[in-house]
C-alpha positions in Angstrom: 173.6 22.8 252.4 174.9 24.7 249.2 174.9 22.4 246.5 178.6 23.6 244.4 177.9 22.8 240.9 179.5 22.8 237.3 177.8 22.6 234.1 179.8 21.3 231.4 179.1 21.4 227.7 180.5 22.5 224.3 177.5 23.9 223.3 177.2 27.7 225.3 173.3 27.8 224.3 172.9 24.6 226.3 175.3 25.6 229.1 173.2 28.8 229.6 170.1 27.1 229.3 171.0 24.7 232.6 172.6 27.4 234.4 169.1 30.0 233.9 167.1 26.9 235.8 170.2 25.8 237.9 170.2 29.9 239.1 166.5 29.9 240.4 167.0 27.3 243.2 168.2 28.4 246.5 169.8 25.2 247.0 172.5 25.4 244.7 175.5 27.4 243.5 177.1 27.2 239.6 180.2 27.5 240.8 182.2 26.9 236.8 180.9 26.1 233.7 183.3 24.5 231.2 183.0 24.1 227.3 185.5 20.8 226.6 186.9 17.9 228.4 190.0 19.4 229.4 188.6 22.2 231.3 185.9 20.1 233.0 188.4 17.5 234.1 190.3 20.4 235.7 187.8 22.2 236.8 186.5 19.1 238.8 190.2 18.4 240.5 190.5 21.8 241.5 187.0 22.7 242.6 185.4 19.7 244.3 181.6 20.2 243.2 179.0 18.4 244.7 176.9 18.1 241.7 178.1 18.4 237.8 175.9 18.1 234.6 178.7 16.5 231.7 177.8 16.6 228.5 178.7 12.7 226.8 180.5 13.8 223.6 183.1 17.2 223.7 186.6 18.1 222.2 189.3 17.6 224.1 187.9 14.4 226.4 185.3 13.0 226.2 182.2 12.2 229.5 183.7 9.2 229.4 187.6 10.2 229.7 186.6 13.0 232.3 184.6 10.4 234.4 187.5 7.9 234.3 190.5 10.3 235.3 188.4 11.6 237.9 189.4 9.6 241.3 186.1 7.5 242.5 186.3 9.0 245.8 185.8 12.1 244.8 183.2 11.6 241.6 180.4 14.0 242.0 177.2 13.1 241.5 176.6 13.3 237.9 173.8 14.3 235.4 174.7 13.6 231.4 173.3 15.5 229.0 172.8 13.5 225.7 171.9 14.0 222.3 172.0 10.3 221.7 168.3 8.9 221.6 168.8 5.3 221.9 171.8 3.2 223.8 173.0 6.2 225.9 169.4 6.4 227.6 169.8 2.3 227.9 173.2 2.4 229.4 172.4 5.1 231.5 168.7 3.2 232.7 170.7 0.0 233.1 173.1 2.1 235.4 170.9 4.6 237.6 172.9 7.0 236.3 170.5 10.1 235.8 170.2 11.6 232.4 169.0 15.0 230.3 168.3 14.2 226.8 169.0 17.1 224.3 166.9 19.0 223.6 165.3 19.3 226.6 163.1 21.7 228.8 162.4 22.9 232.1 160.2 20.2 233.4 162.9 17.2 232.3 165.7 19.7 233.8 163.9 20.3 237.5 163.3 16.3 237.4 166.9 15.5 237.4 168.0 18.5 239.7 165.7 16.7 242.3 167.2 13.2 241.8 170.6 14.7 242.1 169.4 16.2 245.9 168.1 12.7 246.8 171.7 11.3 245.4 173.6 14.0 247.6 171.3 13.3 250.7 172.5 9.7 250.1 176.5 8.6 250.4 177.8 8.5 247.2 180.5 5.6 247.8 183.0 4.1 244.9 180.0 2.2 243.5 178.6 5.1 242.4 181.7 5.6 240.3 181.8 2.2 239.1 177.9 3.0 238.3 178.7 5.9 236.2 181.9 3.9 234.1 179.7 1.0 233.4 176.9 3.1 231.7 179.8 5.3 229.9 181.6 2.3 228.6 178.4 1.5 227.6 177.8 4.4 225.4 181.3 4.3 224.5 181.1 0.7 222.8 178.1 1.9 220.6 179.7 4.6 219.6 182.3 2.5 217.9 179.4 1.0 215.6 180.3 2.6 212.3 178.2 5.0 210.7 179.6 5.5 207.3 180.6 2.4 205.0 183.4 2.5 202.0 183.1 0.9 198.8 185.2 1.1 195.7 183.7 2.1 192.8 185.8 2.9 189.5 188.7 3.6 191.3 187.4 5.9 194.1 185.6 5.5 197.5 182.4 6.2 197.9 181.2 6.3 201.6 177.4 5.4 201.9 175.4 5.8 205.2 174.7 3.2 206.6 171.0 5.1 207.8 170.7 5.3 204.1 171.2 1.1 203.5 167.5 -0.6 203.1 169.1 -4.5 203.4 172.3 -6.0 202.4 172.4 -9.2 200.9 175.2 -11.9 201.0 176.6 -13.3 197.4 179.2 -16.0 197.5 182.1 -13.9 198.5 180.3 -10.6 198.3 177.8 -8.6 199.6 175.5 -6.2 198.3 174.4 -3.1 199.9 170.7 -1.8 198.5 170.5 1.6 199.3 167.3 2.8 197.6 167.0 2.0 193.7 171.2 1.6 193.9 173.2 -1.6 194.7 176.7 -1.3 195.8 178.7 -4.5 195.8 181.6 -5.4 198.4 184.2 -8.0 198.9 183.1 -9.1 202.2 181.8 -11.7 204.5 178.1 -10.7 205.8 179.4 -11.6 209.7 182.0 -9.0 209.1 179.8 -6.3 208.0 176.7 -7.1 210.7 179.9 -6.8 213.3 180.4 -3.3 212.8 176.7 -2.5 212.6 174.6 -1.2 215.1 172.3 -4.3 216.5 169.9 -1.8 217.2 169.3 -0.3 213.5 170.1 -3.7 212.0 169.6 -7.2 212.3 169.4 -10.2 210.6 166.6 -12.0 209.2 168.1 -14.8 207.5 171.5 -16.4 207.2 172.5 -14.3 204.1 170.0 -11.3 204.6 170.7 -8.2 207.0 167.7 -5.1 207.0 167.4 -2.2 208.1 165.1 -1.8 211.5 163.6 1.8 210.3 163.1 0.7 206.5 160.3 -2.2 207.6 156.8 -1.6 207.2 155.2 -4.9 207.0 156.0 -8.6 209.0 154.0 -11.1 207.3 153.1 -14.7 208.4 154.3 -17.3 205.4 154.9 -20.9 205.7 156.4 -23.2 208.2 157.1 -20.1 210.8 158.6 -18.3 208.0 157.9 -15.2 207.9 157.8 -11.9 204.5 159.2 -9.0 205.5 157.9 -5.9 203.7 159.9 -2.9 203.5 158.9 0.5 202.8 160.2 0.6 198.9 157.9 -2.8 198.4 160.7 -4.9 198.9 159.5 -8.6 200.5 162.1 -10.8 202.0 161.5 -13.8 203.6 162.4 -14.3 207.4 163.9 -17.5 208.4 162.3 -19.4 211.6 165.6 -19.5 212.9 166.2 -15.7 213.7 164.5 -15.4 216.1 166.9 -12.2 217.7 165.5 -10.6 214.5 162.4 -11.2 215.1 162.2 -9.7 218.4 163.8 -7.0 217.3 161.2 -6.1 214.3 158.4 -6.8 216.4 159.5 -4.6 219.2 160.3 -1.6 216.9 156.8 -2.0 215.3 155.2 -1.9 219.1 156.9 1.3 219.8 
């Protein structure tokens, strides 16, 4: 059986990199490739494939949008090709939904090619298509997680990374965001800011203290289950017995 596939991806140096493996194997035909959302979603309607690698995040419509206007009965099976390290791999794990993770080689590529011909030897029935919306929505809800925070200073905005944040601290009815040798200051609640943070990159370590996962080096045993946190500038803050989501999450980055 001829295996009719599409690759789909905004970047062309990707899209010819999948179709020069994709080429080599007798077992399967690259039938379109597509560079946005639009042109995918069409492409799929009108062609039928068997098999389509979809890259997550493209102008136009998004994986996500594409998979969702695409009628379960007729969802392909699917590879996504990711540039996002972290919850896309998670969502997609969680899913068994089969990913490529940008950038990626030959080896990784053949891998998933297989998996999609055990998929198609399979029936691929509607829970397939609920398999693939669950690990989208997924990715989609993470993606929602800001990356840039505003503050007023002086009469303008400046926008700080939130990468770029060691901790923030909570002060009455402030907060203050430590990004290096700088403080910024904020009218805000410390709930509200943690909501629109990524769990994953922050988390908190006591009731009016919020760090930075990747600006840790050190967790240090106090007193009472407390524990000091370290980070890299030399920075100790103490870890409350009580956060104990935080303190999973610091000792699983550090066991990495």
């Amino acid at each position: 059986m001829t295996i009719r596939t599409i690759v789909i991806d905004d970047e062309p140096l990707v899209r010819i990199s999948i179709m020069r493996v994709l080429r080599v194997d007798k077992d399967i035909e690259v039938i379109h490739e597509c560079g946005d959302g639009i042109a995918a979603l069409e492409a799929i309607k009108r062609e039928h494939p068997d098999l389509i690698f979809l890259d997550v995040q493209m102008p136009g419509l998004t994986g996500v949008q594409v998979i969702e206007a695409v009628e379960g009965a007729r969802m392909p099976v699917t590879v996504f090709v990711t540039a996002y390290k972290d919850y896309a791999i998670e969502a997609f794990e969680a899913n068994a939904v089969d990913y490529i993770l940008k950038p990626f080689g030959q080896d990784r590529l053949e891998k998933s090619i297989a998996r999609a011909k055990v998929r198609l030897a399979s029936s691929v029935e509607g829970t397939y298509a609920a398999q693939l919306l669950q690990a989208l929505a997924a990715v989609q809800k993470q993606q929602q997680y800001q990356d840039r925070i505003a503050v007023p200073v002086h009469g303008r905005i400046l926008l700080i990374e939130t990468k770029d944040i060691d901790w923030i601290e909570a002060d009455k009815n402030c907060v203050r965001l430590h990004v290096g040798r700088t403080t910024h200051e904020l009218r805000n609640t410390l709930s509200n800011i943690e909501s629109r943070l990524n769990p994953k990159h922050f988390t908190r370590i006591h009731r009016s203290t919020l760090v930075n996962v990747s600006r840790v080096k050190e967790i240090h045993p106090w007193f009472h289950g407390h524990h000091k946190v370290i980070l890299l500038n030399g920075t100790e803050l103490r870890m409350s017995r009580y956060q104990e989501g935080g303190a999973r999450l610091l000792l699983g980055h550090f066991n990495q």
